[in-house]
C-alpha angles and dihedrals in degrees: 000000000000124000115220113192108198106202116172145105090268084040085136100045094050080048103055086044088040082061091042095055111024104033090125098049138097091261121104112194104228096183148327122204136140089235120099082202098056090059090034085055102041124124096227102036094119084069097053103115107163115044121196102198147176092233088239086056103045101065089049087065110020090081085060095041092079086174106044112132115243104228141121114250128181107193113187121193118210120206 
């Protein structure tokens, strides 16, 4: 199973639409927060392995995700 950390200022709001529209898949949502030390600070970061990031956000942590796949990746969310 993969682990997808969401950090960014909306982290609560692509959660909820992350649950909505990829419940089924192989994807475990490990947190969401707006917070790079929360993700920084996390028991299970070294399993992160997708990251969803305000870009700001994202080079405060990626030095911390040893394990985060290198892809591009377009989501989109329908209403």
């Amino acid at each position: 199973m993969l682990k997808l950390v969401i950090l960014s200022r909306d982290a609560h709001r692509y959660a909820d639409l992350w649950s909505q529209q990829h419940a089924n898949q192989d994807v475990t949502l490990l947190l969401s927060t707006a917070q790079p030390e929360d993700v920084i600070k996390h028991h299970q970061a070294n399993e992160v392995r997708i990251l969803l990031a305000d870009p700001d956000l994202a080079v405060q942590v990626i030095d911390h995700l040893p394990n985060l796949e290198i892809t591009n990746l377009s989501i989109s969310f329908s209403p």
